[in-house]
DOTILO-197490 format. One line per 5 residues: number of its first residue (from 1); their letters; for each residue x, y negated, z of C-alpha. Coordinates in steps of 0.1 Angstrom, whole numbers, plus 5000, padded with zeros to 4 digits. Layout:
<nodes>
NUM) A) X:Y:Z  ...
</nodes>
This chain:
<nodes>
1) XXXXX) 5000:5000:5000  5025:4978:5007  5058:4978:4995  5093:4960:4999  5107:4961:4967
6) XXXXX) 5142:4949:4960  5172:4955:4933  5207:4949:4940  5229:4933:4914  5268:4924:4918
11) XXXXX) 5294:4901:4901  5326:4901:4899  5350:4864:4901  5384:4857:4908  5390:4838:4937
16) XXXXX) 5411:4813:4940  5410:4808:4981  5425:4848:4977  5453:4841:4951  5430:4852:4927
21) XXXXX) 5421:4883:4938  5384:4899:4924  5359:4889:4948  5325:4906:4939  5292:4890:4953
26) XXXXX) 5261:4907:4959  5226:4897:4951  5193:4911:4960  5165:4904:4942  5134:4908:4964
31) XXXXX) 5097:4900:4954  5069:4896:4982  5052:4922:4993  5020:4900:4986  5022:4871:4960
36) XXXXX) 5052:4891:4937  5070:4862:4942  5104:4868:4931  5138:4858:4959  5167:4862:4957
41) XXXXX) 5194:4871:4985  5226:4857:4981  5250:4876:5010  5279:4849:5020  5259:4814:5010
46) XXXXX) 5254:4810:5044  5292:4808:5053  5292:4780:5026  5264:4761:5035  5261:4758:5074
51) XXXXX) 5286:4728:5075  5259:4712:5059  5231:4724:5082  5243:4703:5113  5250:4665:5118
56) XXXXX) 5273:4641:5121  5265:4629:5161  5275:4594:5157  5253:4588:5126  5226:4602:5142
61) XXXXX) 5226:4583:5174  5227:4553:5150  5196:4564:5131  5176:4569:5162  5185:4539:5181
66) XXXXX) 5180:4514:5145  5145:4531:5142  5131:4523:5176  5121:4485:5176  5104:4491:5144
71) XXXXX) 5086:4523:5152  5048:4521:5146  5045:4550:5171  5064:4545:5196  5039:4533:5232
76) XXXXX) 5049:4494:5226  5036:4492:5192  5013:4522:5188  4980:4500:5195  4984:4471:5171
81) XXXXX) 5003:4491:5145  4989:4522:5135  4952:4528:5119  4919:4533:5137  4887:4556:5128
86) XXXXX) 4860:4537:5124  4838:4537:5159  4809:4557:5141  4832:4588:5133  4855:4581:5167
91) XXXXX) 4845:4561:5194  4877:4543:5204  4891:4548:5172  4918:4576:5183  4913:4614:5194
96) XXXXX) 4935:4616:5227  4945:4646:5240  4975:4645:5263  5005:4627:5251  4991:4631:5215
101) XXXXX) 4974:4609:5194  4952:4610:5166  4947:4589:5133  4944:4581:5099  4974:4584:5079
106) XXXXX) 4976:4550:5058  4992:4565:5031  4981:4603:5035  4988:4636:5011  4951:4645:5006
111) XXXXX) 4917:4632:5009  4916:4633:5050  4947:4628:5065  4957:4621:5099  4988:4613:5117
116) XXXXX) 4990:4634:5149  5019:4617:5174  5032:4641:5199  5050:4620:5218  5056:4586:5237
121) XXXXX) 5098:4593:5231  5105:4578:5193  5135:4609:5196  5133:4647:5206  5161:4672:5205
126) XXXXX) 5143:4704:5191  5149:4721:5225  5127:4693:5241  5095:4704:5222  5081:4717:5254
131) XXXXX) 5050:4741:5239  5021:4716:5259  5036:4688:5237  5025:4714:5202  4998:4724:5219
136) XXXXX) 4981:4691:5230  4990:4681:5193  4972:4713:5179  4940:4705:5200  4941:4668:5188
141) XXXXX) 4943:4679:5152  4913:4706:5159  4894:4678:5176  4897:4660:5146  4885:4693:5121
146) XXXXX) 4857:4696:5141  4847:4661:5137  4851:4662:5103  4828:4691:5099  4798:4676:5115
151) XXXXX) 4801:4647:5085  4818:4662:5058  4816:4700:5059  4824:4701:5018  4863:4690:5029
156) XXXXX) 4872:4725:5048  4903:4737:5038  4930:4723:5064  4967:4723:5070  4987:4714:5097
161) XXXXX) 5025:4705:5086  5055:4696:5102  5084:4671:5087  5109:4665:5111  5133:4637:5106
166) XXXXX) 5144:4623:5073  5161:4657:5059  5123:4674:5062  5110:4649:5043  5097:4621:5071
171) XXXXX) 5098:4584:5069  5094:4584:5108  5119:4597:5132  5092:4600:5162  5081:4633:5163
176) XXXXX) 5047:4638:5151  5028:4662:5126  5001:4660:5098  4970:4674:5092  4961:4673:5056
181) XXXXX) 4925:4686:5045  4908:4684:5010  4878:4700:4990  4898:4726:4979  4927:4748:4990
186) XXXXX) 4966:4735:4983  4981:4760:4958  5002:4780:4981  4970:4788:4998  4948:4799:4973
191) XXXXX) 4973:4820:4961  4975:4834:4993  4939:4836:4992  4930:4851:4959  4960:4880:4966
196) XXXXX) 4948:4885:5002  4913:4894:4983  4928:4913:4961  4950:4935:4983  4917:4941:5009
201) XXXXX) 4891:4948:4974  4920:4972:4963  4932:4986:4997  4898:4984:5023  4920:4969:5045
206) XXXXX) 4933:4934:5056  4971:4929:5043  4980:4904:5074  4968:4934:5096  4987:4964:5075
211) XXXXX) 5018:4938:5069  5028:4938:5110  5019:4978:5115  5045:4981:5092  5065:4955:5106
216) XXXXX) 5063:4961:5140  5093:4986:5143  5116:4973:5117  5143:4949:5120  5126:4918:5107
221) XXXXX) 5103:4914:5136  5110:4893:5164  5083:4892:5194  5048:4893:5198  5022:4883:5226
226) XXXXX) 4987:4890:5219  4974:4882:5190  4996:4859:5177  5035:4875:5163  5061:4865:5145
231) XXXXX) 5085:4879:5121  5115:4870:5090  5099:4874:5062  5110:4901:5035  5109:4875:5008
236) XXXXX) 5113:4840:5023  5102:4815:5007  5126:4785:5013  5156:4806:5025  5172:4788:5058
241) XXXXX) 5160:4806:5087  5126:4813:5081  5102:4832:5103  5064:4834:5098  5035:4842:5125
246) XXXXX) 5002:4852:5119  4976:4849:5141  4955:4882:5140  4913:4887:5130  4908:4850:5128
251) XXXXX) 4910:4832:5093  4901:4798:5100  4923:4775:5127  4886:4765:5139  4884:4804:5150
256) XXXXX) 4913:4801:5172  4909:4801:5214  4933:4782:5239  4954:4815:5239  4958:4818:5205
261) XXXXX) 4971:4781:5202  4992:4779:5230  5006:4811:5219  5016:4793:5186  5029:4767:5207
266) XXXXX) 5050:4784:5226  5068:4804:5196  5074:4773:5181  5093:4762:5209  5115:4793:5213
271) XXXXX) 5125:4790:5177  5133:4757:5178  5153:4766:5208  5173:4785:5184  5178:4762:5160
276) XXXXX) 5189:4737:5183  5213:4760:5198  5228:4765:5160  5230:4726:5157  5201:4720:5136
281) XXXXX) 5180:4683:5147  5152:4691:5115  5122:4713:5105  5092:4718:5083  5063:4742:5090
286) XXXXX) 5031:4748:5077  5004:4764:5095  4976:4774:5069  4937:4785:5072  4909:4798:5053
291) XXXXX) 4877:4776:5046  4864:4763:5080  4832:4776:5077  4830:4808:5071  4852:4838:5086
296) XXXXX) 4873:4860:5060  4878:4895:5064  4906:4895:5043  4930:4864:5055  4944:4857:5088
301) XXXXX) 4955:4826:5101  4996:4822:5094  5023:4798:5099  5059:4791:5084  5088:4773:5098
306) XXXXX) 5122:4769:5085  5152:4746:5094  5167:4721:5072  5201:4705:5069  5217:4678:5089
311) XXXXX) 5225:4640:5087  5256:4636:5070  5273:4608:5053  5273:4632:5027  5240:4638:5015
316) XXXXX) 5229:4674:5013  5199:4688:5001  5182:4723:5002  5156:4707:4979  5166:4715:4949
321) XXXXX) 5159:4725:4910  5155:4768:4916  5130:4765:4943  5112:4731:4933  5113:4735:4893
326) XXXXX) 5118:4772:4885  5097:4785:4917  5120:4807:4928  5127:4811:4966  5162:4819:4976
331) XXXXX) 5174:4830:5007  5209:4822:5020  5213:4854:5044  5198:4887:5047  5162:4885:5066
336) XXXXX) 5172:4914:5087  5205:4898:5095  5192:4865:5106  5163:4884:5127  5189:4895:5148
341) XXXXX) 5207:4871:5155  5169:4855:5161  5160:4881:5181  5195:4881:5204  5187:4845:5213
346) XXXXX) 5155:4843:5222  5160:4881:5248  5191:4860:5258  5169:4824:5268  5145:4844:5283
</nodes>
């Protein structure tokens, strides 16, 4: 049913760092158990790119302390400088839950978006996203679903994302998160969607579900509480240090309990522990869902998060034409080897 296809290919160079002497690399060639998306493994690439993976200290202090003044989200300028809901959708303007905040985005990435802030500090080493800091930013963004629901229940498909600092793709350096939803699904979802139909009209059985039993004992998962567990991918789909969770039986984030959420928060923060630990300061994830109102049999709830590289006078990016123009993912190191090391950390915090 499902099946973790890959092909090995090797070439042969002469290396110049060894006098010349043949070097031969190794690709694998995997395609996802799910989508057939094709990626390819180069073994080594991460001994070549991790000097670009962490930052320059003294440029980043720099960043973080010109930002501040100017920061729209920051407590001293939050009020007068960010948008408001109108009173007849939110009385007050903002959903408040905790430390987060809720609002428009002014210049959002789909029909209804909203800026979620996380937190009154404009800085955050990733090993200081305690999990009630995600969580009370999930519940904010839910809040906000449920809302929307009530007036516009044709804009249902949701997803929560994650740029942290300029690397990931943010304009802000204040930790904070999105939640983009639209009439209809972004593409990585529907795919995921249409194949997740596919697999359960083919199979009688939900992939998410058969995915982790045959998961579960093999080297790419990493931990599990509940209904909510988290694993490296076979194929990633980015390539640095991805791991995915899925959040079992509910396919729709309006489906999820307390639990289920602080759960998600709380494997967040042990892999950004990690990364952290490795000298990483940025992320992206995306958490996606089914249509909000109606439950699938076929699609669970899941969520992806990779790191990205580090601030550097030299500009580095993992952005670039394979993944972005020819849709290819590429990975950088094994999956299996990087859930080990994954998995060594987060026994060893514990």
């Amino acid at each position: 049913m499902i099946t973790f296809e890959k092909t090995v290919k090797t070439a042969s160079i002469l290396d110049p760092s060894k006098n010349f002497e043949e070097e031969i690399l190794t690709y694998e060639y995997r395609t996802d158990p799910l989508t057939g998306r094709n990626t390819t493994v180069i073994k080594g690439l991460m001994n070549y790119v991790e000097k670009f993976l962490v930052s320059d200290a003294e440029m980043l202090d720099t960043l973080i302390k010109k930002t501040k003044d100017a920061c729209p989200f920051c407590p001293e300028n939050l009020e007068t400088g960010t948008p408001m809901f109108s009173q007849n959708f939110v009385k007050g303007g903002r959903i408040v839950v905790g430390d987060a905040v809720v609002m428009p985005n002014f210049l959002g990435h789909a029909e209804r978006s909203i800026l979620v802030v996380l937190s009154k500090e404009h800085h955050l080493k990733l090993r200081d996203f305690a999990p009630k800091l995600v969580f009370d930013g999930f519940k904010g963004g839910v809040a906000y679903l449920r809302r929307l629901m009530e007036v516009k229940p044709s804009i249902r498909f949701p997803s929560f994302i994650f740029n942290h600092m300029p690397p990931a793709g943010s304009s802000q350096i204040h930790p904070h998160m999105q939640v983009l939803v639209r009439d209809r699904p972004f593409y990585l979802v529907r795919l995921l969607l249409e194949k997740s139909k596919a697999y359960f009209e083919s199979n009688k059985s939900n992939y998410w579900m058969d995915l982790l039993e045959k998961e579960r004992d093999r080297e790419r998962y990493i931990f599990g509480k509940n209904d909510v567990e988290w694993l490296v991918p076979f194929a990633p789909l980015r390539g640095i240090n991805e791991v995915e969770a899925i959040v079992r039986g509910k396919s729709n984030l309006l489906e999820l309990t307390n639990k289920e959420w602080l759960e998600l928060a709380e494997g967040i923060t042990k892999i950004l522990c990690f990364y952290d630990k490795e000298g990483y300061v940025s992320f992206n994830i995306i958490l996606t869902s089914g249509p909000l109102n109606e439950h699938l049999d076929y699609f669970d709830v899941n969520l992806r998060i990779i790191s990205r590289p580090g601030i550097q006078a030299f500009s580095y990016t993992d952005a670039w034409a394979v993944p972005y123009l020819l849709w290819d993912g590429e990975a950088v190191e094994e999956p299996e080897c990087f859930a080990q090391r994954l998995r060594t950390s987060i026994s060893n915090a514990q």
